[in-house]
N, C-alpha and C positions, 0 to 999 in steps of 0.2 A: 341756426335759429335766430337771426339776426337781423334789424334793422338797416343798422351800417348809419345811423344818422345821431351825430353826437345832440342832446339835446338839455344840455346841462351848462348855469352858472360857473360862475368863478364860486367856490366851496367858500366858508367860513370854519375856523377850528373852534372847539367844543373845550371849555377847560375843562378838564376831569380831576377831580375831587380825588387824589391817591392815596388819602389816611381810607375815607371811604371803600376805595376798591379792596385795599390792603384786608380791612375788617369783613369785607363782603366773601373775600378769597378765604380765608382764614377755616373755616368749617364747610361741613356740608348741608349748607340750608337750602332750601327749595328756592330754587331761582326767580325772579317774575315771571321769565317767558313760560314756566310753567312746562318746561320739558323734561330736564333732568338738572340734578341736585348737583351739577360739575361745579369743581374748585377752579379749573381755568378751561377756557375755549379756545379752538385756534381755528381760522379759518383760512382757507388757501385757495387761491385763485390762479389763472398761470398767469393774468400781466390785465392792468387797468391803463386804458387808455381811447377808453370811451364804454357809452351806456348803449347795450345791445341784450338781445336776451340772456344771454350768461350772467351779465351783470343786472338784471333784473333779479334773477335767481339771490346772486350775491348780496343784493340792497333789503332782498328779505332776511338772509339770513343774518345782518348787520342786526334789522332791526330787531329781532327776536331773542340775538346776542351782542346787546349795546355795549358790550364790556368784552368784547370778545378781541384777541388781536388777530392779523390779518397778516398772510405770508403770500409776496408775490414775486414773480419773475422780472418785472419792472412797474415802474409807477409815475406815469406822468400826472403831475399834480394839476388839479382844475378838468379833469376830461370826465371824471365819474361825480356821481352824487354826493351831497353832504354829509348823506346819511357813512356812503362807504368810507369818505374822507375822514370824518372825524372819529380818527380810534389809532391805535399805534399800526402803522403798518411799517413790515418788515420787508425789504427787498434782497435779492438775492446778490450774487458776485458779478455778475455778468454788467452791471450800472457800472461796474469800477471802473469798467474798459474804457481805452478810448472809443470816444461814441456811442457805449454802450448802452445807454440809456433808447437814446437814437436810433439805433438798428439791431437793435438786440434781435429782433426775428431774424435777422440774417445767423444766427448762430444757435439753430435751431439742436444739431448736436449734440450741444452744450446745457441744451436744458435738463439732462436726466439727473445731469453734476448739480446743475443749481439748484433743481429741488431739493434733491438729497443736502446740501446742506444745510437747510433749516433747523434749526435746534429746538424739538418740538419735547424735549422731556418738562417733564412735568403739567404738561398738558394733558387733561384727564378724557377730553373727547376733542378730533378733530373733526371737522368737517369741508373737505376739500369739493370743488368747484370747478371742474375739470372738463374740455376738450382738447387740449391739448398734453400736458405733464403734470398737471398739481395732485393728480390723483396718487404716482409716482413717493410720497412724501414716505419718510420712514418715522412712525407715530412713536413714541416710546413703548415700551413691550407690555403694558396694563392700561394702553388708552384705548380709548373705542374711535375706530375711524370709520367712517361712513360716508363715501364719495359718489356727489351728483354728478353724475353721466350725462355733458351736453351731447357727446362723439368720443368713439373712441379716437385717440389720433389719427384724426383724418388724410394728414398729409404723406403718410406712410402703410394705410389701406385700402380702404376703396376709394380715395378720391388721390392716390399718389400719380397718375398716369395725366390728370389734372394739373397738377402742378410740375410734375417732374419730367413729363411725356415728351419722345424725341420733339415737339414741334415749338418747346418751350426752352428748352436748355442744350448747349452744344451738344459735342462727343463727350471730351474729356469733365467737364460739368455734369453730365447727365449717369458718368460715371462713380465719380466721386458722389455721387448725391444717391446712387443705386446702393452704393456700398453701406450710406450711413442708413438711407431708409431701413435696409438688412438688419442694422445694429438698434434703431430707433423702434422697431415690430417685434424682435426678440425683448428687448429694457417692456418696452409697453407690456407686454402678455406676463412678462416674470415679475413686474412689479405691482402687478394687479391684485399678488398672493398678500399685498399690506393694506389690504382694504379688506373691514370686515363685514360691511352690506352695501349694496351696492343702488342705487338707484338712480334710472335713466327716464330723459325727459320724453319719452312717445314710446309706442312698441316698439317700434321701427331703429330706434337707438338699439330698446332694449335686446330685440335679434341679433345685434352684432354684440354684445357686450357677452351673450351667451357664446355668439361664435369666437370669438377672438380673446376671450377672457375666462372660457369656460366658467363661470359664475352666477349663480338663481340675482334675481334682481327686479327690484320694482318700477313701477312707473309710475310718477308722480307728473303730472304736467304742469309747468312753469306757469307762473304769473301774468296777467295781461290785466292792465290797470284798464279796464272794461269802461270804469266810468269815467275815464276822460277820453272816453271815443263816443258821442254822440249822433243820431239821426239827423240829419237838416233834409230840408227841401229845399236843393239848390238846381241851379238848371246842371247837365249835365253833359260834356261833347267831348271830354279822352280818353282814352285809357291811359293807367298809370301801374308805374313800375318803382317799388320801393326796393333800398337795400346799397348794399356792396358792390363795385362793380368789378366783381374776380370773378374768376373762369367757374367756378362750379354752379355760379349761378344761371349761366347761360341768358345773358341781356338779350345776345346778340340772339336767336329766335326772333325772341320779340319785336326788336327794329324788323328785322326782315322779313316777317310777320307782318306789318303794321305799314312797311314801305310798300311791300307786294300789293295791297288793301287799299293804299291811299289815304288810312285813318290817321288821326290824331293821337302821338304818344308821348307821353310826359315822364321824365325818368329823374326820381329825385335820392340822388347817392355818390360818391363818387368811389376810387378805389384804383388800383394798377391796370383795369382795362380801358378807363376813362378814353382813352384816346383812339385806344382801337375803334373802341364803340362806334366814336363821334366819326371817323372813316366810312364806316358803316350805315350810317343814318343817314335819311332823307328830308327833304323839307318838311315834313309832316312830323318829326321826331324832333324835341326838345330837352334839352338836359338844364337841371334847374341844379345841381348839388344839393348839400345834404341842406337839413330843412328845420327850423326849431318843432317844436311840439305842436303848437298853433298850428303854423303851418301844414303841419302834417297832419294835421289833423281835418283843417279846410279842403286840400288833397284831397282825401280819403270820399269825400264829404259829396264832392266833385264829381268824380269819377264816373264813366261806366262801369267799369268793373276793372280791378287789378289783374294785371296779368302777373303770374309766378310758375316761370318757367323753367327753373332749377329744382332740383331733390333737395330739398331741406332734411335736416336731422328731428325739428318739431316747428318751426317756421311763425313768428311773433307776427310777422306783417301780415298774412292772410287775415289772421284770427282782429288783428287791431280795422282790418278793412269792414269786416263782418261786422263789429262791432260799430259801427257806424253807418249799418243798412247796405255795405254796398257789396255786392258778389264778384267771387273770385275765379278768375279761370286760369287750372293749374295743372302742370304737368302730374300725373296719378302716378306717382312716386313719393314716398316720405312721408314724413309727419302730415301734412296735408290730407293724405287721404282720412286722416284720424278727426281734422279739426275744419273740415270743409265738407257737406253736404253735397252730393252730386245729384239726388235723383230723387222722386218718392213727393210726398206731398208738398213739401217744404224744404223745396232748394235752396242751400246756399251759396253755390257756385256751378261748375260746371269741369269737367277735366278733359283732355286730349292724353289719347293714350303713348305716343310715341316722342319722344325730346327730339321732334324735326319741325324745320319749318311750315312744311307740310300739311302736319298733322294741327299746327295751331293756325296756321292759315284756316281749316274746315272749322275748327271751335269757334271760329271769330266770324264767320258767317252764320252758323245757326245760331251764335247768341242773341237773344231777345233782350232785352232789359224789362221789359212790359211782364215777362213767367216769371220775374225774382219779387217778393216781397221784404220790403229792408226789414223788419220786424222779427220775420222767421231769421233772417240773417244776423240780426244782432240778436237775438233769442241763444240760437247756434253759441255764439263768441261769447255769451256770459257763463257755459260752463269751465270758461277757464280765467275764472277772476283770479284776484288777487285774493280775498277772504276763503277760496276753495282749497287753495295753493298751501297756505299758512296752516289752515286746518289738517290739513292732510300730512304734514311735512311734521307737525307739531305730536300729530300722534303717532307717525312712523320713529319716531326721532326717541318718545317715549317708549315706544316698546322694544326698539334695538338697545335702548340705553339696560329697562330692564330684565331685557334676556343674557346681557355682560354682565350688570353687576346684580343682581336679585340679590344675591346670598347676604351680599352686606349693606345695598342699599336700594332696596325694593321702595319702588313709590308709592 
């Protein structure tokens, strides 16, 4: 569900007033956010080191919980927002290592160990932030834990053959990494039993969180700051390609797609295919890296229509395109089908049914740009504001709270 385009300052710290928090913790008064009457909060993410939709998710729920602390797998400082930045965050063991901080994905592992050591008692509700392990967390035995479902561990279910698949990793590598996957999809499934409600960012999540988790679970759909994606009328001559540039997004279609064509493609992200990519590409295909907000937003702005030719788990960048009138052509897999319009009065994209070249080659000729109206488009992408998100998350949040503790502190 990801951007892949860091678009954040250097943070500022917050001095926090701790006679204040001390007396704030001390009883159980109704909180501002107006959720639940909790003496402390904890929040858990698996690792900040950029702003993408996970950490959209995250930056609301900072805001909602300004006093809340924050438990993560690493933390490079200055890559997320201020909002996330300023509060105590806690990092796990894996920072001690040499390089740790550094390559700590390379010790993937090792994460089941580092959540698990968080020291979460006396934390009356947590709320973990989870695609990868944070979900994993062991809450004290009278907290209420309630974990958002970006994926379940993707890198060791449906998307492991992606990452771990003979054409990626030797013999011996690809064995070792079979082994741990085995051990990393039994810890995922068993440690799902320390989560008390569950909730995932599209259906499309939530079918797997039923399959792999056995667990009922809601959907709530993440944040898209809608109003700083606006319409222009700019002229318009590429297509454009936001995001990450890792294997499950599948770029490479789209260059070859757009080389095949002779079109115009503009790809703004970078990531561990960058290079493959740029192999691959034609003179008609441009790589710009990752891109501030403005920018991205000019982009958007630009564009014929985005191309999104990877399975998203709920997909930030289609919906941010839409929000700025412009229509999306997308592989009809994943959160997209949920948050992209195909057909019917008031299209706001258009889908190819097969992830081959092929099949997006034919989308890219019968697209019209003249049958999209940007207005229906961004009409579309303001169901999933930021005030929709808050609201929804705020009353889920109240009623999980008062179905754990009613008996002694019904709202």
């Amino acid at each position: 569900m990801d951007s892949g385009i860091n678009t954040v300052a250097e943070p500022t710290r917050v001095k926090v007033d701790a006679a204040a928090d001390s007396a704030a913790d001390a009883t159980f008064e109704p909180t501002p956010n107006g959720v639940v009457p909790a003496q402390r909060v904890a929040l858990v993410h698996d690792w900040l080191t950029g702003m993408r939709g996970g950490e959209m998710v995250l930056e609301e729920l900072c805001r909602l919980f300004p006093r809340a602390d924050l438990f993560t797998i690493a933390h490079l400082k200055g890559t997320v927002s201020p909002t996330i930045e300023n509060r105590r965050i806690v990092e796990s063991p894996l920072v001690k290592l040499p390089n740790g901080r550094r390559y700590f994905r390379s010790l993937l592992p090792l994460f089941p160990w580092a959540v698990e050591t968080f020291d979460l008692k006396g934390y009356d509700l947590v709320i973990s932030s989870s695609h990868c392990a944070a979900k994993g967390v062991i809450p004290a035995p009278d907290a209420l834990h309630v974990a958002y479902i970006h994926t379940p561990m993707r890198y060791v279910w449906d998307l492991r053959d992606e990452y771990l698949g003979q054409q990626r990793l030797g013999g011996l590598t690809r064995l070792a990494a079979g082994v741990a996957s085995h051990y990393l999809r039994n810890w995922d499934s068993t440690s799902s039993t320390r989560v008390d409600y569950f909730i995932a960012n599209s259906q499309h999540v939530a079918r797997r969180v039923r399959k792999y988790y056995r667990r009922d679970v809601t959907v709530i759909y993440p944040p898209v700051d809608t109003e700083l994606f606006k319409i222009a009328d700019v002229r318009r001559d590429y297509f454009l390609v936001v995001g990450a540039l890792v294997p499950y997004k599948r770029v490479d279609l789209a260059i070859e797609a757009c080389n095949r064509l002779g079109v115009r493609l503009i790809i703004a992200g970078d990531g561990s295919e960058k290079k493959r990519l740029e192999r691959l590409a034609g003179s008609a295909v441009e790589f710009i890296g990752p891109q501030t907000l403005d920018q991205l937003v000019t982009l958007y702005q630009g564009a014929l229509a985005l191309i999104h030719p990877g399975e998203e788990d709920f997909g930030i960048v289609p919906v941010e395109a839409q929000a700025c009138g412009r229509p999306v052509i997308a592989y009809a897999r994943g959160g997209v089908t949920e948050t992209v319009v195909g057909g019917g009065e008031h299209p706001s994209g258009a889908f190819f049914s097969e992830q081959t070249v092929e099949s997006l080659v034919q989308a890219l000729k019968m697209f019209a740009p003249g049958s999209f109206n940007p207005a229906d488009a961004r009409a579309n992408a303001l169901r999933f504001s930021r005030s929709r998100f808050v609201g929804e998350l705020r009353a889920y949040l109240r009623r999980c709270w008062n179905e754990v503790r009613s008996e002694d502190y019904a709202l």
